[in-house]
C-alpha positions in Angstrom: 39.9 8.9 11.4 37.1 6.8 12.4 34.1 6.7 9.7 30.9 5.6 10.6 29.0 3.8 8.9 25.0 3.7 7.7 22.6 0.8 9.0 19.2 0.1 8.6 16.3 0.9 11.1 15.1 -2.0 11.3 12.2 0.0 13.4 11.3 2.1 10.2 12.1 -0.9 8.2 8.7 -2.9 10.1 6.4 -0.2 9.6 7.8 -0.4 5.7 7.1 -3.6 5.6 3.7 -3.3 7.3 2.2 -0.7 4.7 3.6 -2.9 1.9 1.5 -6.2 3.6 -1.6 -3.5 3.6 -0.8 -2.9 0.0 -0.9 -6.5 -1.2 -3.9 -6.9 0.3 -5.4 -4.2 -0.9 -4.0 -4.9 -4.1 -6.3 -8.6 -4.5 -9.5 -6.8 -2.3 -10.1 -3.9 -4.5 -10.1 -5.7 -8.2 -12.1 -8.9 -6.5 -14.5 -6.6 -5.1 -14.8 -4.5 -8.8 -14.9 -7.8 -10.7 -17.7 -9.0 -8.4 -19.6 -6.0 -8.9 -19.4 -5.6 -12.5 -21.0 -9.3 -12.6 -23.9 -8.0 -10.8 -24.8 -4.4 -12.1 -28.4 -5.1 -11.7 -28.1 -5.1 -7.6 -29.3 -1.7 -6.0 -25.9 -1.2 -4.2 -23.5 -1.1 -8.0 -23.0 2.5 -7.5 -21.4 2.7 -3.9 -19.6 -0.8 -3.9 -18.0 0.4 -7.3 -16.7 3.6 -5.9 -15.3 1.3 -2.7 -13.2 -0.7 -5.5 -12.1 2.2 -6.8 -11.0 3.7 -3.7 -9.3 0.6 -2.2 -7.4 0.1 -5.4 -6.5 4.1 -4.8 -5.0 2.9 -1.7 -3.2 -0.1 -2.9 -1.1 2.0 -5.2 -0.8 5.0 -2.2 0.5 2.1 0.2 2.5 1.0 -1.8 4.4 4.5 -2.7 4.7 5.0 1.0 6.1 1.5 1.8 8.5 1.5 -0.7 9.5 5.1 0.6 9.8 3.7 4.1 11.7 1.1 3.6 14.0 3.8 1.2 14.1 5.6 3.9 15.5 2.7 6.6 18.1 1.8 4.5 20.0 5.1 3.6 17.9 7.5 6.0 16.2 10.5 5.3 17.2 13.1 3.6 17.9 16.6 5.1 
């Protein structure tokens, strides 16, 4: 009886790791960038550049989910 045994994609495993590098920087670029613009709520553009914060820091946490599932998913693959 031979059993076989599981190893990582180390293909899935890069792009895990890529989405996780987009989520750390998405993760310092989205609070800078609300920081900076609640300093300056007088400036015509407070509106839109606050909405960008909030959507970059959206996609820090959503790159982040799907990293981590990524990389899950190279280790013990996916399941059927």
């Amino acid at each position: 009886m031979e059993t076989e045994t599981k190893h990582t994609d180390k293909e899935v495993l890069t792009q895990g790791l890529k989405k996780m590098g987009i989520s750390l920087v998405l993760m310092f670029a989205g609070p800078t960038l609300f920081f900076l613009v609640n300093i300056n709520k007088e400036k015509d553009f407070y509106i839109p550049l606050l909405i960008v914060s909030f959507i970059l820091c959206g996609l820090a946490i959503f790159f982040a989910f799907k990293g981590i599932q990524t990389i899950i998913n190279s280790m013990f693959g996916k399941k059927n």
